[in-house]
N, C-alpha and C positions, 0 to 999 in steps of 0.2 A: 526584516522581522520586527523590525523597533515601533513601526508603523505597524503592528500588531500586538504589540505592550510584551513582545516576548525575547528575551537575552538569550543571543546566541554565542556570545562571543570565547566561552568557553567550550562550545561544540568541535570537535576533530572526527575529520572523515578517519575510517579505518574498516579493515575485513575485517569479516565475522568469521568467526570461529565453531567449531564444533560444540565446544563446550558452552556459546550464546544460543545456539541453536537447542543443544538438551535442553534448557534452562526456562525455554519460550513456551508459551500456550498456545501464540499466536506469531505465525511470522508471516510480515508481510514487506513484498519485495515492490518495489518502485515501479522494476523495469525486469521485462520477463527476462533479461537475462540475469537479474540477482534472484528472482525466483527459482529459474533453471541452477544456480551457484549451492544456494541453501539445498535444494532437491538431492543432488551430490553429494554435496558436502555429509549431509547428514540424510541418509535415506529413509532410516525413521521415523525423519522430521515431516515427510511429505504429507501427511493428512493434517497438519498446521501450517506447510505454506502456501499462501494464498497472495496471488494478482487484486488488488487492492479496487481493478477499475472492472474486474470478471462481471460486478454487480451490475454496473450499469449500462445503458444503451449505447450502441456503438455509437461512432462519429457519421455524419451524413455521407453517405456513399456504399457503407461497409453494412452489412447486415446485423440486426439491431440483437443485443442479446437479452436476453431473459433476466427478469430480478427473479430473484429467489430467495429468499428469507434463509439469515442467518451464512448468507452468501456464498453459498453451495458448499459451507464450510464440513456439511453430514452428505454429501453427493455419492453415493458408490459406485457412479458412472464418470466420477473425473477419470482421467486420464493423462499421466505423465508424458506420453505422446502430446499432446497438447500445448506443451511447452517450444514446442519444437518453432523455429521459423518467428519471425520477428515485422512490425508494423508500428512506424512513429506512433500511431496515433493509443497502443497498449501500455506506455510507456508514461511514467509521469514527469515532464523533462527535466532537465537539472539544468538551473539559468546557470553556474558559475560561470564568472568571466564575461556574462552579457550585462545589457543594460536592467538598469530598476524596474523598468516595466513588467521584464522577465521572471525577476524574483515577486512581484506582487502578485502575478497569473499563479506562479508555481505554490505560495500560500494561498491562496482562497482557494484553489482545485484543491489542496491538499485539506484546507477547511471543510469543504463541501464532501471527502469522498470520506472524513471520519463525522462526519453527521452522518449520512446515508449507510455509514456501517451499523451505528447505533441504531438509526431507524430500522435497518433490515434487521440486524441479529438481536435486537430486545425493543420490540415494536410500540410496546404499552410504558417502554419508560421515562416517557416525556422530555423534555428539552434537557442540553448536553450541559451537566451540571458543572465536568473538571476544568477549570483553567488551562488554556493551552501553556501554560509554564508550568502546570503540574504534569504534563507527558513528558515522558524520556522517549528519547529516538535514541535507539542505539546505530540506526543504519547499516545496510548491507555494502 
């Protein structure tokens, strides 16, 4: 991430909690299985959490999925079922433990998948103004 201008070095992985979840507007889970964790955890929470990659085209093989503006975040046809069953390619992976190249793949997807949120859910507001050091990731 240093090779990004962004300090990670006080960051600590941890579970979320119920009370991160009331707290959120927006929750967005990496890997459908911390999507399926928050869904649970907090069932109220579910019409705020969202699969981060639901927006975009599937990977070459798998059938391609729909953009939709504001990332199906007003949908009344999702479906908690949905969550169910699992596919490397729905997942955003986590290098820890591997080599550098791993971690630079896992930032620029993660670059490219919060433009493409901005573009979809506020389409007219032009290029992404916040510094990646002014986001917090609290992680799932």
């Amino acid at each position: 991430m240093a090779v990004k201008g962004i300090d990670v070095t006080g960051h600590r992985s941890r579970i979320v909690t119920g009370d991160d979840l009331a707290a959120a507007d927006l929750i967005l889970g990496l890997a459908r299985e911390h999507v399926r964790h928050a869904a649970v955890l907090l069932p109220e929470a579910w019409p705020r959490v969202h699969d981060p990659r639901a927006c975009l085209p599937g990977p070459p093989g798998r059938r391609p999925r729909p953009r939709r503006a504001a990332w199906r975040l007003a949908d009344p046809g999702r479906r908690r079922l949905d969550l169910l069953g699992s596919h490397p390619a729905d997942d955003v992976a986590d290098p820890a433990g591997g080599p550098p190249r791993g971690y630079q793949a896992t930032a620029d997807l993660l670059d490219q998948l919060t433009r493409d949120l901005v573009e979809l859910g506020w389409p007219n507001s032009g290029p992404l103004l916040a510094s990646p050091r002014s986001v917090r990731n609290k992680g799932l």
